[in-house]
Structures are given as C-alpha cells and as structure tokens.
N, C-alpha and C positions, 0 to 999 in steps of 0.2 A: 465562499458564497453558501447561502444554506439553499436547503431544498426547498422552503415558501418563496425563497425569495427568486431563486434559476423557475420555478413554474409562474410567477406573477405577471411574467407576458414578455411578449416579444424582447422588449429594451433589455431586462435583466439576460433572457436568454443571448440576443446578439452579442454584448459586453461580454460576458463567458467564453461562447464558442471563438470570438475575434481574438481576446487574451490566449485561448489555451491551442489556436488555431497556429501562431505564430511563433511558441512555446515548445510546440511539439517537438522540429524539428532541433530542437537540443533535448530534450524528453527520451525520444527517439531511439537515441543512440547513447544514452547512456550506458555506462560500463560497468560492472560490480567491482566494489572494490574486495579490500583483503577480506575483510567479517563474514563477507556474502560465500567467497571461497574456503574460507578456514569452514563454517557449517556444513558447507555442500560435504567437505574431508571428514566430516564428521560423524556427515550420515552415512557415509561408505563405510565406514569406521563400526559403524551399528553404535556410538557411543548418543549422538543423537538419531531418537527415532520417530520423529514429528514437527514440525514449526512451524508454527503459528504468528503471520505477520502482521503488524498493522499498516505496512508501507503497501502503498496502492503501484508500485511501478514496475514489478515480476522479476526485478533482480535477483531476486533468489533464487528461481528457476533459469533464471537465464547464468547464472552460475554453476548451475548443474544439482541445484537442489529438487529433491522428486518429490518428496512427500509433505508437499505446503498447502496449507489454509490461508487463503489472501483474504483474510477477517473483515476488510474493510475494501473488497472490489479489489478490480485490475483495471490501470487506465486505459491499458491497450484492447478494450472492449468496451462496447457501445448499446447502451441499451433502449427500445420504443416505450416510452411509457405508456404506449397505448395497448398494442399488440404483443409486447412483453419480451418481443423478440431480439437477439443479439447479434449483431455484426462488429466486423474489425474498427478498430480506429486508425488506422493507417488506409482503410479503402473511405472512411469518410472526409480524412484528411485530403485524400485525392481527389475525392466529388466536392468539397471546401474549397479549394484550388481552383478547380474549371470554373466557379460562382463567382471564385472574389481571384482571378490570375494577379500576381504580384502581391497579393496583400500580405504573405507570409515571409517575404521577401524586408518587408521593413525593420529597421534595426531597435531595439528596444531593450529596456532594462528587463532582467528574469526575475522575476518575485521567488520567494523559497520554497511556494509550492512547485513550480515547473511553467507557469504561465508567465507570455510576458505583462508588463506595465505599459500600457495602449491608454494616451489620453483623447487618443479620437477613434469610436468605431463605429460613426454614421458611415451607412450604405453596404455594410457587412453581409453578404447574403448568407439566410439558414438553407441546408439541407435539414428536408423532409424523412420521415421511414421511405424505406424505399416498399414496405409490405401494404403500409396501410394509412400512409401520410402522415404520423401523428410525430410525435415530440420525442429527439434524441438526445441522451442525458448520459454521459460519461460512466458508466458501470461501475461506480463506485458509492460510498457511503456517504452521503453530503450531513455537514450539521443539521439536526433535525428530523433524521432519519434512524431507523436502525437497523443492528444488522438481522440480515434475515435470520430468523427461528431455526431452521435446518443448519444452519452456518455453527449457531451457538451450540446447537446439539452435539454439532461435529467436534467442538472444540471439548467441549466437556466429556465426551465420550474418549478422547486421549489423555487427558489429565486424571481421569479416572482407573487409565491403564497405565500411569507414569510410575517410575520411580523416583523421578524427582522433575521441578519445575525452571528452567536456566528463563530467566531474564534480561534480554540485551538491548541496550542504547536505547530505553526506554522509561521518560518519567512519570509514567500511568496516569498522566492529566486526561486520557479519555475514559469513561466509566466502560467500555468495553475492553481493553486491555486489563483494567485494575479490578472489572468480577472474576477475570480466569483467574488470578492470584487468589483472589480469595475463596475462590473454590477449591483452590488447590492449597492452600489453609488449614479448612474446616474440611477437608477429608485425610489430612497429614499429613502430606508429604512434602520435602524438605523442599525451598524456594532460595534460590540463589538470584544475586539482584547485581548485573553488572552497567553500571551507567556513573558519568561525570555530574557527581551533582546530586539532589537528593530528589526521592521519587516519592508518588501517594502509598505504594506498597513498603516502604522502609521497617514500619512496626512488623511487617508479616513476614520478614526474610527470617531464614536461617543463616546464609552465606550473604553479605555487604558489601561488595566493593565497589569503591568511588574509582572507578582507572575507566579507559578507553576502550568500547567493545573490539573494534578488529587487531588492536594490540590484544588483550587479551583472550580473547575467539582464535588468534593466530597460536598463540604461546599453547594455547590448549590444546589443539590439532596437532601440533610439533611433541606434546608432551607423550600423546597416543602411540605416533610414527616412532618414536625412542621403547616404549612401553612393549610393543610388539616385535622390537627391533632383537 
C-alpha cells in the first residue's frame, strides 16, 4: 500500500490495519535465520562494523546484531501521524483485540510482506493515538515516502568511514538501497554484491557473486572462527 493511498480515509486505512492485524501474530514471532546469525558473529568478530538494513522486521537485532540502521522503519513500532509520537506494536495489537475480539483469530492466506489476504474487512474497528486521537501508521517506510534525512545522514556517515561496502540478498530495485552503493562508488571503496540473481548495482561491484546470502554470510563467519583459531 503506499502512503496517499493508507491516509486517503478510513476504508484504505481499515483494509491495512485488518490485513496486518491478523498477520501479525505469525510476524511476531518470527525467528532469524542463519545470515541474520552468521552478521551478528560477525560483528563480534570486528570483521563487520555497521549494517544497514532494508528489512523492516528487527531480525537482525533480534539475532544479536548491535549496531543497525533499520533504513526503512521497524514493524514492531507504531507511529501518530499527528502528534508524531511512537508506541509499540504488540500494545496496539492488544488494544486491536479488545475492538475486533476473534477477528485475528481467522485463518487466511500470508502475503510475502507478513499481512494476511482478508477478502472481507467490514466492521474492522481502528484504534486511535492514544495522546491525541489522530492516525496510526506502522513506523515504517510506505511507497511514496522517504526515508527520513537524519536516517540518510547516518548511513552515509558509515560508508564514509568504511573500508569496504558487503552487500546481501539484495536486488537494489529500491532507489534507497542502490544511492548507498553508489555513494560508496564515487568515494572508492570496494562493493561486494552477494545475491541469487542479478541486481541494479551489478556495473558498481568490485566482488560479484550470484550464490545465496546465509550460505555464504555463514561460510564467512566460519572462515573468521578458522583465521583466529
């Protein structure tokens, strides 16, 4: 959904929050897998010393990664578009609940962002801010948005201090993933590109491989544990 279209009114709002209301609790409890662990080892390692995600779901942290930029939001935070204020998504999940009891209870297909596929969500009640009434919007980056300035700063201010740039399971079809490459380009420093499949950053790599990030994010973490062994 973009962002003209979740503020366009109610109906676009209800159909969001009822999808991602029912979604959640497999969202929730997702697990990280190996890629998510082999980085965390990595940054213990000092071998990685920054990362920069575009996945909105905090896996990486919830791996035991410390030092992340969640470039595009975190689902697990809730923002007013009015009073600008943030609260959890797991306490508005629970105030969704007392509104709509059972509704998340329904069984439904998961779309590949994490919401289910809901062909009926008349009667869906919204929660409100609880500060100042106004409109709550998932703290993340919707089409049509961008990301925030200070966010960008941050990111360019570590690729600035890099020695080189690792790229994982990403095919930079979004123009914010594929300016830090090329920032990290046109000031020199070497870009490794690991993803199944060919990406917008291809011409800008130094290092090219087509293979699978947590095969090879693992192989790498293991190569470190050998190297210091």
């Amino acid at each position: 959904m973009t962002y003209a279209e979740f503020t366009s009114g109610k109906a676009a709002q209800r159909r969001y929050w009822a999808r991602a209301h029912v979604g959640w609790r497999h969202l929730a409890y997702a697990d990280p897998n190996a890629g998510h662990h082999a980085l965390a080892r990595l940054e213990g390692d000092g071998v990685v010393t920054g990362l920069i995600t575009q996945n909105v779901d905090g896996l990486h942290t919830r791996a035991g990664h410390h030092d992340v930029i969640d470039l595009h939001g975190r689902i697990a935070d809730v923002v007013c578009l009015g009073c600008r204020s943030r609260s959890s998504r797991r306490e508005l999940h629970r105030r969704l609940t007392a509104l709509n009891p059972g509704f998340d209870e329904r069984s439904a297909t998961m779309a590949p962002d994490g919401d289910a596929v809901l062909a009926d969500v008349d009667g869906f009640q919204l929660a409100e801010c609880e500060r100042c009434g106004g409109l709550l919007k998932p703290d993340v980056v919707f089409f049509g948005e961008n990301v925030p300035k200070e966010r960008v700063a941050h990111c360019s201010a570590w690729i600035d201090d890099a020695d080189a740039l690792l790229v994982a399971g990403s095919s930079l079809q979004v123009m914010s993933g594929l300016r830090i490459v090329r920032h990290a380009h046109r000031i020199g420093i070497p870009i490794v590109l690991v993803n199944r499949g060919g990406t917008r950053g291809d011409d800008l790599a130094t290092i090219r491989l087509d293979s699978g990030c947590s095969a090879t994010l693992t192989a790498l973490a293991q190569m470190c544990v050998k190297e210091r062994a």
